[in-house]
N, C-alpha and C positions, 0 to 999 in steps of 0.2 A: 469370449472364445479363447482355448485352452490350447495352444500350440506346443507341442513339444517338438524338440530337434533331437536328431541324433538318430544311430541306428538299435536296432533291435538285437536280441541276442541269436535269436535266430538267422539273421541275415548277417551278422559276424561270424557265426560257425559254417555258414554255408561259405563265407570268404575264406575263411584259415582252412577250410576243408579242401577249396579248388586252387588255393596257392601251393599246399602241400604235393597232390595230384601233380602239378605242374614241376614241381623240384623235384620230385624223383623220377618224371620223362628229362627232365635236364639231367640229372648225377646220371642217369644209365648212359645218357650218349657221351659224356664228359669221360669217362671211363675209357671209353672206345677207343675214343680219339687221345686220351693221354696213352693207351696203350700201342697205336698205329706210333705214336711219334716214338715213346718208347724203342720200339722194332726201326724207326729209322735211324735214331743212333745206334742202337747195335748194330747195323749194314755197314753204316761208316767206318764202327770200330771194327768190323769182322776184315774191310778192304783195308784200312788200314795196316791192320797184324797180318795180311796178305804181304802187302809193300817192306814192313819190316822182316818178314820171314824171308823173302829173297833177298833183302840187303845181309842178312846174317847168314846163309846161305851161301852169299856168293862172298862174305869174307870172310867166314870158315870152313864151308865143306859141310858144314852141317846145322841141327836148329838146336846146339847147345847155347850157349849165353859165356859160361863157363868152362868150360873143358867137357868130355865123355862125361864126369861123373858131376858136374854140375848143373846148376838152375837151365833150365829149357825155355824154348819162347811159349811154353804152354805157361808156366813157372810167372815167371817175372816179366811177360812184353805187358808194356802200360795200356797197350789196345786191349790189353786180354782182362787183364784187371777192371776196368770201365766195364764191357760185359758181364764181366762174373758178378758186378754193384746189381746192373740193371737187371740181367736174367741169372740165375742160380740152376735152372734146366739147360745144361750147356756140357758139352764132352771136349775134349782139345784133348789131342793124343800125340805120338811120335814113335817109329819102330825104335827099335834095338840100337840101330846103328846109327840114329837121328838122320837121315836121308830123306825122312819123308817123315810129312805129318799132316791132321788133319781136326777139323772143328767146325763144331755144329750146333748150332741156339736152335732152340726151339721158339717159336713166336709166342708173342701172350699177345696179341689182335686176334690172331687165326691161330689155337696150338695146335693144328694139322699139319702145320707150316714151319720147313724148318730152312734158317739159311747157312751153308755149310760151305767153305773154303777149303783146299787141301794144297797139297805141294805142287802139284800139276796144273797151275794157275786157275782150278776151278773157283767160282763163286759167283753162289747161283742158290736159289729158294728152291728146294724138294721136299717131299713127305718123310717120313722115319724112316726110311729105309738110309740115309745119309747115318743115321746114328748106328745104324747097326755096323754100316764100312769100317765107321770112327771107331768104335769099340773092338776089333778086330785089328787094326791100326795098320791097315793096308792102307793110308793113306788117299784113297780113292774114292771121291763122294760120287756115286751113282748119276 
C-alpha cells in the first residue's frame, strides 16, 4: 500500500485564495480605524491651538506670534503644524486686525465631518459650512 502525505495543489490554492479574501476584510477595517484615531489627534491638536490662541490673545491683544506684520498662530503654533502633518484639507485664518480667527480640518473617517475652532471658544465637529465661515475669516464657525 502507497501512502502519500502532504496536500494537494488544489487544496493549497483554495488556502492562499481564503487567506487573501481574509486580508483584505482586515486592511479595509485597519484603515478605518488608523483613520478615526488619526481625527483623534487632530481634536486634541485643534483644542490645544484653542488653549494657545487665548494665552496669545490675552498677552497681546491679538493672534500675531510677532508683531502686525509677523508669523500668526495660523503660521507657527506647533498645534497647527501637527495638523497640517496629519490632514493637508485644513483652513486656519485671521481677519485684518488679528482679533479673531478661525480653523477647520476636515475628517478623513467621515470627510462629511468637519471639526472647527474659532476665537469665540467654539469647538465643535460641523458639515462644510464651517469652512465656508473660515474662508470669509469672520472668525465664526456656524
Amino acid at each position: 500500500m502507497n501512502k502519500q502525505y502532504g496536500f494537494t495543489l488544489v487544496e493549497l490554492i483554495v488556502v492562499i485564495a481564503i487567506i487573501a479574501i481574509l486580508a483584505t476584510i482586515v486592511l479595509i477595517n485597519v484603515n478605518t480605524y488608523i483613520n478615526k484615531g488619526r481625527d483623534a489627534a487632530i481634536r486634541g491638536d485643534m483644542s490645544t491651538m484653542r488653549t494657545d490662541a487665548a494665552a496669545l490673545f490675552g498677552s497681546k491683544g491679538n493672534y500675531y506670534i510677532n508683531g502686525v506684520d509677523g508669523e500668526t498662530l495660523c503660521d507657527e503654533n506647533d498645534a497647527w503644524s501637527a495638523v497640517r502633518k496629519l490632514q493637508e484639507e485644513s483652513v486656519c485664518n485671521i481677519n485684518l486686525d488679528g482679533t479673531k480667527f478661525c480653523a477647520c480640518v476636515q475628517g478623513l473617517a467621515d470627510p462629511s465631518n468637519y471639526f472647527c475652532i474659532d476665537s469665540t471658544g467654539i469647538a465643535e465637529s460641523l458639515d462644510a459650512s464651517c469652512l465656508i465661515s473660515c474662508d470669509t475669516v469672520t472668525a465664526t464657525c456656524p
